[in-house]
C-alpha positions as CSV (number, residue, x, y, z in Angstrom):
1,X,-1.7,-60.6,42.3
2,X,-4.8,-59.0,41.5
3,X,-6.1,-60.3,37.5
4,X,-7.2,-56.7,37.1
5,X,-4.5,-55.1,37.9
6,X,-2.3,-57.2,35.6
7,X,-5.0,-57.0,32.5
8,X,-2.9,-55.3,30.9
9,X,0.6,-57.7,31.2
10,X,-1.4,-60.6,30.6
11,X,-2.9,-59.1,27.2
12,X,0.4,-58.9,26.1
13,X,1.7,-62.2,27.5
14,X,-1.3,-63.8,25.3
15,X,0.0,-61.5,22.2
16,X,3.2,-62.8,22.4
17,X,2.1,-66.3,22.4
18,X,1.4,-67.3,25.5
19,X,-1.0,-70.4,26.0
20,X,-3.6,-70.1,28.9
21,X,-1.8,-73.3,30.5
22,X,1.1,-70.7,30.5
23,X,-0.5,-68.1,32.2
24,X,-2.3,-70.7,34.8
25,X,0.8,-71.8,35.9
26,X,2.2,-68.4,36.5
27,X,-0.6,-67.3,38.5
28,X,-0.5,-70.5,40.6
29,X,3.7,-70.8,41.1
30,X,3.0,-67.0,42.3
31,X,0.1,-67.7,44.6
32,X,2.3,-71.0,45.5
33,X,5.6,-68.9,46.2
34,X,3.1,-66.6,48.3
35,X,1.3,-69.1,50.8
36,X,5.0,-71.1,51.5
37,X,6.4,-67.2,52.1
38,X,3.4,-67.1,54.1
39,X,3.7,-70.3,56.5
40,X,7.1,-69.8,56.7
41,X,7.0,-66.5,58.1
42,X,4.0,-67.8,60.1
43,X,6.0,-70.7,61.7
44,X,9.0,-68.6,62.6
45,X,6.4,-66.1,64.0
46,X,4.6,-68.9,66.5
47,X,8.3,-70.1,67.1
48,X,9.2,-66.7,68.2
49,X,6.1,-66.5,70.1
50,X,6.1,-69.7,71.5
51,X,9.4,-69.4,72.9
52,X,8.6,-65.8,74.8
53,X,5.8,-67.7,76.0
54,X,7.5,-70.4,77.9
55,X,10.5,-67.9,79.0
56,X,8.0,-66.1,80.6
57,X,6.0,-69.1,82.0
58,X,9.2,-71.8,83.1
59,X,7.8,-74.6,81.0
60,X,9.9,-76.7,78.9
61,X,9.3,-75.5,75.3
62,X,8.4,-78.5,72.6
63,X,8.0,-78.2,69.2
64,X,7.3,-81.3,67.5
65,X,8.6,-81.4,63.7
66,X,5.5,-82.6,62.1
67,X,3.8,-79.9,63.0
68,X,5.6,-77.5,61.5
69,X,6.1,-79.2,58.4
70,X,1.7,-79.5,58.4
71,X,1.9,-76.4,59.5
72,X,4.1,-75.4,56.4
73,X,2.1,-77.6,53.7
74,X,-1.6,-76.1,55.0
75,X,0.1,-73.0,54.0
76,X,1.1,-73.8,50.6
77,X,-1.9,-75.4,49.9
78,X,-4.3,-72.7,51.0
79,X,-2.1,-70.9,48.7
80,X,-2.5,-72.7,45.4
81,X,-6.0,-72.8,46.5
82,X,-6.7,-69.4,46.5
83,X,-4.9,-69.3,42.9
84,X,-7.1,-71.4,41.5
85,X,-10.0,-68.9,40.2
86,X,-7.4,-65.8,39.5
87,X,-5.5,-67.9,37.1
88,X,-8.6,-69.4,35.6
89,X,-9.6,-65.6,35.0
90,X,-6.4,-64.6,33.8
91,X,-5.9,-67.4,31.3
92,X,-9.4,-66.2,29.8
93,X,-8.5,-62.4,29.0
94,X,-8.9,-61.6,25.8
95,X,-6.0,-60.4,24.4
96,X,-7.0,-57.4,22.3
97,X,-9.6,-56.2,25.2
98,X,-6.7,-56.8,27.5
99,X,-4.0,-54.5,25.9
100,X,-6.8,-51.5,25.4
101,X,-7.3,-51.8,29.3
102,X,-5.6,-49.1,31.4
């Protein structure tokens, strides 16, 4: 999700008519899509994990909801976080410098 890696596509986004609210939003439903893909994953990993843990161990396994939903919004948010600067450097590519990039 790299901005200079996608100079190009975003110099033509801008050419077409694209606002930079347009093109802040993209960057952060991507980085958003990415960090809930992320905790997601994540969760079913420590469930996974969790539960060979106890197998092997004998103890009761417990899981408590609310923690995986915290678990799942910390994710999400560390994700639109770390959208935050990309998509403030994407929406200020200039167009033309943008669509000479290669």
């Amino acid at each position: 999700m790299s901005v200079t890696e996608r100079t190009r596509e975003i110099g033509i986004m801008k050419a077409v008519g694209a606002r930079k609210r347009d093109i802040i939003q993209l960057f952060l439903i991507e980085s958003s899509i990415l960090g809930a893909v992320g905790a997601l994953l994540g969760v079913l990993v420590g469930i996974g994990v969790g539960y060979l843990g106890v197998t092997l161990i004998g103890w009761p396994m417990v899981y408590p909801v609310d923690w995986v939903v915290i678990a799942v919004a910390v994710g999400l948010g560390v994700g639109v976080l770390s959208g935050i600067y990309p998509a403030w450097r994407a929406a200020r590519v200039d167009p033309i410098e943008a669509l000479r990039h290669e």
